[in-house]
C-alpha positions in Angstrom: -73.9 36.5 69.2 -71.9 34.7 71.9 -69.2 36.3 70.9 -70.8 39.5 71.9 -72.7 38.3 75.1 -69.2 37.5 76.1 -68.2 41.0 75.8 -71.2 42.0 77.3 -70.0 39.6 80.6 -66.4 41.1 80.5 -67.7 44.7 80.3 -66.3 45.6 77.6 -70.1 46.6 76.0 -73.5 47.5 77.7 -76.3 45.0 76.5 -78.0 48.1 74.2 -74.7 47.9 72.3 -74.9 44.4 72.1 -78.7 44.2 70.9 -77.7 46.7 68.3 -75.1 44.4 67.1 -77.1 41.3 66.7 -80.0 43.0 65.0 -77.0 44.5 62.6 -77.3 42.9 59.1 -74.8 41.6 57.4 -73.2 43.4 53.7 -70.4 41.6 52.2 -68.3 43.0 49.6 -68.9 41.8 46.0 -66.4 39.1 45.2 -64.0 40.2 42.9 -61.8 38.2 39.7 -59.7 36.2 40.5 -56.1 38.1 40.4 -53.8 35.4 40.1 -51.0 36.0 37.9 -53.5 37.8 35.3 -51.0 37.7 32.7 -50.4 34.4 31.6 -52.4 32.4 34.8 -51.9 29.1 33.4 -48.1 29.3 33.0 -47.4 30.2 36.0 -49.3 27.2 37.7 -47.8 25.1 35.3 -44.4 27.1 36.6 -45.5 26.8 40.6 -47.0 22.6 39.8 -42.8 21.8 38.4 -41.4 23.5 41.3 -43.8 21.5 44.1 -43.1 18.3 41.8 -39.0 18.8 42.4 -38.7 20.2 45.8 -41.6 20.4 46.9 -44.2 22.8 48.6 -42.4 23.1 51.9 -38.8 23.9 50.6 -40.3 26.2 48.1 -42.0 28.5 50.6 -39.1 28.4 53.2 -36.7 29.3 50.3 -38.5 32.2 49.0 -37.4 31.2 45.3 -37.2 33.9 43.0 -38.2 32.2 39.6 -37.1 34.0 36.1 -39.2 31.6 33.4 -39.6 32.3 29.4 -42.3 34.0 28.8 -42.6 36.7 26.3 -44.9 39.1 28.3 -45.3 41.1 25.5 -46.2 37.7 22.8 -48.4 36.2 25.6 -50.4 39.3 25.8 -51.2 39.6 22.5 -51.6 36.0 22.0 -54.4 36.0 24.9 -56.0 39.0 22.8 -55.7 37.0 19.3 -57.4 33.7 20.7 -60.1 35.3 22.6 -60.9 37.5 19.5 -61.4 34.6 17.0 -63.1 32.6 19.4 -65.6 35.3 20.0 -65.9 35.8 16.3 -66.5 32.5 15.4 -69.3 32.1 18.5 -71.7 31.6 16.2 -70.2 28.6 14.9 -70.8 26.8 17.8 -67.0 27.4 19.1 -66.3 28.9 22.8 -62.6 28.2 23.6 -58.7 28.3 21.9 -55.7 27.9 23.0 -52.1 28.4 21.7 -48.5 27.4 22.4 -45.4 29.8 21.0 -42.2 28.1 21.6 -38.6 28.5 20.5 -37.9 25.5 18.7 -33.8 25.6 19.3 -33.9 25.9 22.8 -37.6 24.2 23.8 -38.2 27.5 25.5 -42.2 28.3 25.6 -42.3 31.8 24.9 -46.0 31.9 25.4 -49.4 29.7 26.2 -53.0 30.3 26.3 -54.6 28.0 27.9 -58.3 29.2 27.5 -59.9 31.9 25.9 -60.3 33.9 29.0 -59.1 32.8 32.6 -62.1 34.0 34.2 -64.6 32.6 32.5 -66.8 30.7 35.0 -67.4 27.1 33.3 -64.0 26.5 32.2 -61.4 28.7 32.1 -59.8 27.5 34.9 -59.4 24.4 32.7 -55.6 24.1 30.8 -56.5 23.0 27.1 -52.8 23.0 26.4 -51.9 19.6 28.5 -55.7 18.1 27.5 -55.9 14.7 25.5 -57.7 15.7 22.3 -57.4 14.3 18.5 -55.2 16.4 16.0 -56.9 14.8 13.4 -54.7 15.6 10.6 -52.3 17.7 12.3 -50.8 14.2 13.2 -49.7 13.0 9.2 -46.3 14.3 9.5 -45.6 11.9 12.7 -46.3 9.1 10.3 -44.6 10.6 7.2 -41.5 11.5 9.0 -41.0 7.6 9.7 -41.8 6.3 6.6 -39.4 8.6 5.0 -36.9 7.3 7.6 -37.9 4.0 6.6 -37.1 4.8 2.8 -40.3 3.3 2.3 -41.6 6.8 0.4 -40.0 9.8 -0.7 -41.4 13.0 -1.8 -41.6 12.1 -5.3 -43.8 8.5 -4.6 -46.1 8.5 -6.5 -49.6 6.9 -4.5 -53.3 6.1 -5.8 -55.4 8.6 -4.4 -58.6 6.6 -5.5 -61.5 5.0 -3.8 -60.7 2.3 -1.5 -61.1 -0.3 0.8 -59.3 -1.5 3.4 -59.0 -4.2 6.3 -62.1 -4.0 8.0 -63.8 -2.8 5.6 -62.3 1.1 6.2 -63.5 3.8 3.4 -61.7 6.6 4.2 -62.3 9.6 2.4 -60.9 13.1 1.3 -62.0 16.4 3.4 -63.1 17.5 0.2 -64.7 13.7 -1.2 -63.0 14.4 -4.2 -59.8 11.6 -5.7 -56.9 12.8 -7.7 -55.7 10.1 -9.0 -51.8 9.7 -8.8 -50.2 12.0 -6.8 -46.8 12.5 -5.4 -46.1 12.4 -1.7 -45.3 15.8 -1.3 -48.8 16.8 -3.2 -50.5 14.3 -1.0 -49.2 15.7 2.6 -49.1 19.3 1.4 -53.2 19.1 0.4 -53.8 16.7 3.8 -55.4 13.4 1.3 -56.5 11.0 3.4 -56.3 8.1 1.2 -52.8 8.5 0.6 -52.1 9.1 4.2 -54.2 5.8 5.0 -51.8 4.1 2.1 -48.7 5.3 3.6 -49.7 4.4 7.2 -50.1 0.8 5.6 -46.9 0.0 4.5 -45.1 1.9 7.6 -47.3 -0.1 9.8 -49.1 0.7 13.0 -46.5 -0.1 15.2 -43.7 2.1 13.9 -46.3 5.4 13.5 -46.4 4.6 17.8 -42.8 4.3 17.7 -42.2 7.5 16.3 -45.3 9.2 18.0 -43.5 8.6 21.4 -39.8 9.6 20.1 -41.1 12.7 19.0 -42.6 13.3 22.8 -46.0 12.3 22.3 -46.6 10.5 25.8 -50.3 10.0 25.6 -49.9 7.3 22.1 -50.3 3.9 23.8 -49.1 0.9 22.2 -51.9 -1.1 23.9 -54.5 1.1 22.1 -56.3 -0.7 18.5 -55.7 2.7 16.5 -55.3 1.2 13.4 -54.8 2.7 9.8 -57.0 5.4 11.3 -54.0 6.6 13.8 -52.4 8.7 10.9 -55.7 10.8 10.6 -55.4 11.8 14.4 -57.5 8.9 16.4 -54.4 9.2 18.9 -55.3 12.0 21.6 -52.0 14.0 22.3 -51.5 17.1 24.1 -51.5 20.8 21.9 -48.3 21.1 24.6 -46.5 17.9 23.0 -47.5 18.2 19.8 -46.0 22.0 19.5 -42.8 20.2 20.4 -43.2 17.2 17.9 -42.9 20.2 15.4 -40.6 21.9 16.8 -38.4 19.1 16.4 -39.4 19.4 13.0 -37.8 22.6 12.9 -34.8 21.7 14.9 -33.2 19.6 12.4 -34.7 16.4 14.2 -33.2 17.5 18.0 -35.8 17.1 20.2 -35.5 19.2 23.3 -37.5 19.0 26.5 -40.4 21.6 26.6 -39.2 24.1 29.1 -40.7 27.1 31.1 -37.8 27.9 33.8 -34.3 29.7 32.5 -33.2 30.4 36.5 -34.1 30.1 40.1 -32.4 31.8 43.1 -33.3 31.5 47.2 -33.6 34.2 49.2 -29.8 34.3 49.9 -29.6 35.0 46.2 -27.8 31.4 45.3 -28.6 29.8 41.9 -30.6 26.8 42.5 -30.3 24.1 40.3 -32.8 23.1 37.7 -31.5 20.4 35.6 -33.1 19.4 32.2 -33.4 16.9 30.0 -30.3 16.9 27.1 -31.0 17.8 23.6 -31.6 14.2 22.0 -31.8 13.4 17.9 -34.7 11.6 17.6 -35.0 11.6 13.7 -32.3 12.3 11.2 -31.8 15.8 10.0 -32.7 14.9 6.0 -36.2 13.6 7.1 -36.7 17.1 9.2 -36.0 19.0 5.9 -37.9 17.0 3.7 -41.0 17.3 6.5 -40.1 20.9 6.3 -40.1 21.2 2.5 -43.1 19.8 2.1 -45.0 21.5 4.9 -43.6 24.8 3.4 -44.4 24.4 -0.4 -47.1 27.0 -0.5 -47.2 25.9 -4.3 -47.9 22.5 -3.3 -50.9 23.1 -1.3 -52.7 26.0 -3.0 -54.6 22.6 -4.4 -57.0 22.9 -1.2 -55.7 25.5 1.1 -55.4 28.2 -1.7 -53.3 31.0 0.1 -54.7 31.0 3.4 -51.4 29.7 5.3 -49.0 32.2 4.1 -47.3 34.4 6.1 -44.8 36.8 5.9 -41.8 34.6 5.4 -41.8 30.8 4.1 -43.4 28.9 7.1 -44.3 24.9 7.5 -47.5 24.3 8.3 -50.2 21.6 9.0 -53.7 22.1 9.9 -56.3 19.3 11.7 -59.6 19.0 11.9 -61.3 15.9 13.4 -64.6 14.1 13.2 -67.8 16.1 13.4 -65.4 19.4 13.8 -64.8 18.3 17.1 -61.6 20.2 16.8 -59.6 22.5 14.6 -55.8 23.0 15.0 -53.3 24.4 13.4 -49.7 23.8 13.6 -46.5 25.2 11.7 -42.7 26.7 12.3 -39.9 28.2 11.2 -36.3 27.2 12.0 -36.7 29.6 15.0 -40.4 30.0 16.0 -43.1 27.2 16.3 -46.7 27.6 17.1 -49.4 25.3 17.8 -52.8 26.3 17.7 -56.4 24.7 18.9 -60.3 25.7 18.8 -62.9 23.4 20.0 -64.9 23.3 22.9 -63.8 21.9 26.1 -66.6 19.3 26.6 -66.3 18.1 23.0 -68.9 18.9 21.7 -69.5 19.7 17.8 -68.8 23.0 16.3 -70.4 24.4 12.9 -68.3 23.0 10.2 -65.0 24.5 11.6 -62.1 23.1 10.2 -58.3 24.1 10.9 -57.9 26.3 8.2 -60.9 28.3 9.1 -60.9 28.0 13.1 -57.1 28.1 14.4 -55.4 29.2 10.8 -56.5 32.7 11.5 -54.5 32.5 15.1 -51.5 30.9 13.6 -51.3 33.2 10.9 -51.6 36.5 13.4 -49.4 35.0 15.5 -46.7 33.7 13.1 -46.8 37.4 11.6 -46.7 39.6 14.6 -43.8 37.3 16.3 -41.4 36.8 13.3 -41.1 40.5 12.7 -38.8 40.0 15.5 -37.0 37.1 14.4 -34.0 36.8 12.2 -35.3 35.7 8.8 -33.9 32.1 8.8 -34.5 29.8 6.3 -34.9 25.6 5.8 -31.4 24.4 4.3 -31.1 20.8 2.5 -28.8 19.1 5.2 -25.7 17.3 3.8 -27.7 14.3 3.6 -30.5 15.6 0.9 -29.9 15.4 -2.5 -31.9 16.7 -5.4 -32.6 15.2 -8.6 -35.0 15.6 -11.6 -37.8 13.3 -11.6 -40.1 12.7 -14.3 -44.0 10.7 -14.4 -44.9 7.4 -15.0 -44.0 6.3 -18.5 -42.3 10.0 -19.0 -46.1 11.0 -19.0 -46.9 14.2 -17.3 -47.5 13.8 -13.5 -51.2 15.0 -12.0 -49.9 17.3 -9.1 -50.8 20.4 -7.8 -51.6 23.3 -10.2 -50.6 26.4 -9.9 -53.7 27.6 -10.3 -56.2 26.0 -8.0 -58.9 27.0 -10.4 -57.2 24.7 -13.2 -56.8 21.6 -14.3 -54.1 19.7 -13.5 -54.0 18.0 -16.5 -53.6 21.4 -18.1 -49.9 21.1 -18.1 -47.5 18.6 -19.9 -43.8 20.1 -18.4 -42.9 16.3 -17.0 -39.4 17.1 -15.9 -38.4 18.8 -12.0 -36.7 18.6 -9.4 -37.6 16.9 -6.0 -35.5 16.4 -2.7 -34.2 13.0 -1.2 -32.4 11.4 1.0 -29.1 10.4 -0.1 -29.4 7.0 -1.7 -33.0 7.0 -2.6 -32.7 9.6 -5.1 -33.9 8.2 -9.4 -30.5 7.4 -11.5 -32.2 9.5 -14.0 -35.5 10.7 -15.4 -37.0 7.2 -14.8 -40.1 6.7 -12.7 -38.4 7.5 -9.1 -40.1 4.7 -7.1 -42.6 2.1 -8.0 -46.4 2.9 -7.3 -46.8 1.2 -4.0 -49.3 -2.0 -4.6 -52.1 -2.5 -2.9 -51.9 -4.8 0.2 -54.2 -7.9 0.3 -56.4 -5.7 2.7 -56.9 -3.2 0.9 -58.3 -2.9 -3.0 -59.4 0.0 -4.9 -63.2 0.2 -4.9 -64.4 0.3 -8.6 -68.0 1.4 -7.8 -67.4 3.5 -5.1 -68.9 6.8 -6.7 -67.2 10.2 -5.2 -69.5 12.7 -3.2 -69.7 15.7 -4.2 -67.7 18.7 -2.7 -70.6 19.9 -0.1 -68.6 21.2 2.1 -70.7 23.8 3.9 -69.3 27.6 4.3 -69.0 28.4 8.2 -70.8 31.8 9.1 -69.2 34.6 10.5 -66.0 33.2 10.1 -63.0 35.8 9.7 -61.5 37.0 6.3 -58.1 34.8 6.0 -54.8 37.4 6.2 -53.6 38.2 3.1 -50.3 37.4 3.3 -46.9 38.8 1.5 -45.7 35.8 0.4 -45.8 35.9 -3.4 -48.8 34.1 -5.0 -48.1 30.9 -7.7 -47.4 32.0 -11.2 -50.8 31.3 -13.0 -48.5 30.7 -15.7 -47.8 26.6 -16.8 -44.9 25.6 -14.3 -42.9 22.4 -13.5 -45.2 19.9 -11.7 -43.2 20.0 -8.7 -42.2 23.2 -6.9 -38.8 23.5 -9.0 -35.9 23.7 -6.0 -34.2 26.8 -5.9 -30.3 27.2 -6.9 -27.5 27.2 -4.2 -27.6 31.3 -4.7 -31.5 31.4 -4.0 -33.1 31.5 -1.1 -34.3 28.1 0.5 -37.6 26.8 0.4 
């Protein structure tokens, strides 16, 4: 109003015109999305946060950089479509945001992320899930087993208790499914997620090495001041989906850890290359513990135990899933020599969801995405390194081995071949068909608990929760087969 009494004064209205004016009320225009960068929104702040952090805010807008990054248009599009479709599907499961990481394990190159189910919702899509703390649960096992294979303290073909027990503190872990095995190998152990085993392995390693190799492998958020415990190889670390995509796709990379990155070139407004160094390639594992992380993440045959089919994809593929306490959240992680994806559902204040695991929450993503994105792809395979030997094996005694069944409807004990083949590091490999390594003894904190009785399997079905993808991959012979996925020849294709 005193803007237009001022107007009046100057003559530049007559008071009617200005009584008219003030009486006027008010319409604004609806407010409208937010536009920014509707794409892949989260990227590119990530993209514009690196460049404020390097040369910061003043430079950049006085340079007028012209910034070509790594995304895949096309991959993050449908990626934003496959994440928001589960997540609505599985709604009624208690479960209202995803989020997924596509990166080029050779290069470090993020070819796509989704940070939220939709960028526009209201409550928290703003919110990056990608660089969040949150538990992997058991999305986190190969960290440990990676080491302890390092260590020569395991190798595939250890053979571990998978029985009730107790350990320091008095710590009952148990299976996902409550169910024991028995003895089973290493590779049937990681391949069907047992916790037991885990816990056993994470033992001997000790907590301080699974930390170690946690923060080679790029996990910054694992403190060393932090009690974890045996629990830390079950996920009770919080890491980052960002990080932990790159922990596996050093996995894939032969055990070359390469900085995450998002920016290929910049150029100024006089059209000069600006620099934007990165962080060298570094080996932070050797390349015969990558394979035999790879094998075993890959053996399809190995875990049709508990996960059935419902990880294949077109093309052999490594691949973990996680699921921590109270379904708190469900990831999904896995690669190929040349495509790793990490996937997550949850909710962003932590709250429950309805009996979602990983293989039923973020497995459906994966699975879409690992299909739709290697179609592309040259079909690469995982090759035993120079430093990988394999060797027949044989049980305990020459007695059949309880492994994984072809069959996950059958017994186990259904078949008496006792004689395979199993990958190792050079020197750790049996002299012959001899019991390969001793079956590790149970530490003075820990005993096998003779009365402990096993729950039943309860595990309640989730509701509304998507059909798994049938995949191409070839389903297990139900045929009796060698204990161990048998290796292929030097002519066949790699596993």
């Amino acid at each position: 109003v005193s803007v237009l009494n001022k107007m009046q004064e100057q003559g530049f209205t007559l008071k009617t015109q200005t009584d008219q004016a003030a009486s006027t009320k008010l319409t604004y225009a609806p407010p409208t999305k937010d536009e920014t960068n509707t794409i892949a929104p989260h990227f590119a702040l990530m993209v514009r946060d690196m460049l404020i952090a390097k040369f910061g805010e003043e430079k950049i807008t006085r340079s007028g950089f012209k910034v070509k990054t790594t995304l895949n248009r096309d991959w993050q599009t449908y990626a934003q479509t496959i994440v928001a479709n589960q997540v609505n599907r599985l709604a009624y499961n208690k479960v209202s945001n995803g989020a997924a990481v596509v990166e080029d394990p050779k290069t470090g190159d993020i070819k796509s992320l989704v940070g939220s189910k939709d960028w526009n919702d209201e409550k928290f899509g703003k919110f990056n899930i990608t660089t969040a703390n949150r538990q992997p649960g058991s999305s986190f096992k190969p960290v440990i087993y990676s080491r302890a294979l390092e260590e020569k303290i395991i190798t595939p073909a250890t053979v571990i208790q998978d029985v009730p027990t107790t350990f320091g503190g008095n710590y009952k872990p148990k299976n996902y499914d409550s169910k024991y095995r028995g003895p089973v190998t290493v590779r049937r152990a990681l391949g069907n997620s047992l916790n037991i085993p885990a816990v056993k392995v994470m033992e001997m390693l000790g907590v301080s090495q699974g930390i170690d190799q946690a923060k080679n492998l790029g996990l910054t958020t694992v403190d060393s001041a932090r009690n974890y415990g045996l629990s830390l190889v079950l996920g009770s670390a919080e890491v980052k989906l960002l990080e932990l995509t790159n922990a596996y796709a050093t996995f894939a990379n032969k055990g070359i850890l390469n900085e995450s990155n998002f920016i290929l070139e910049i150029k100024d407004k006089k059209n000069q290359t600006v620099n934007w160094d990165r962080q060298k390639p570094k080996r932070v594992m050797s390349d015969g513990v990558a394979f035999l992380i790879a094998s075993i993440l890959s053996d399809a045959g190995a875990r049709s135990e508990v996960f059935s089919t419902v990880l294949n994809v077109s093309r052999t593929a490594a691949v973990k899933t996680g699921t921590t306490e109270d379904y708190r959240d469900a990831l999904t992680m896995g690669f190929t020599p040349n495509l790793t994806i990490g996937v997550w559902v949850g909710n962003n204040d932590n709250s429950p969801m309805d009996n979602i695991a990983g293989s039923l929450g973020a497995a459906p993503i994966w699975t879409s995405l690992m299909n739709k994105f290697l179609a592309t792809l040259p079909n690469e395979g995982f090759l035993p390194p120079a430093s990988v030997v394999s060797k027949q094996i044989c049980g305990p005694g020459n007695a059949p081995l309880v492994a994984a069944s072809p069959n996950p409807s059958a017994s186990p004990q259904a078949f008496s071949q006792t004689v395979t083949k199993e990958y190792f590091l050079r020197g750790t490999e049996p002299k012959d068909c001899t019991v390969p390594s001793p079956t590790p003894s149970a530490s003075p904190s820990s005993s096998p608990d003779a009365t402990a009785t096993p729950t039943p399997d309860t595990t309640p079905t989730p509701q509304a929760s998507p059909t798994p993808q049938a995949s191409p991959t070839p389903s297990p012979s139900s045929s009796p087969s060698p204990i161990l996925s048998p290796l292929p020849s030097s002519s066949a294709s790699p596993i």
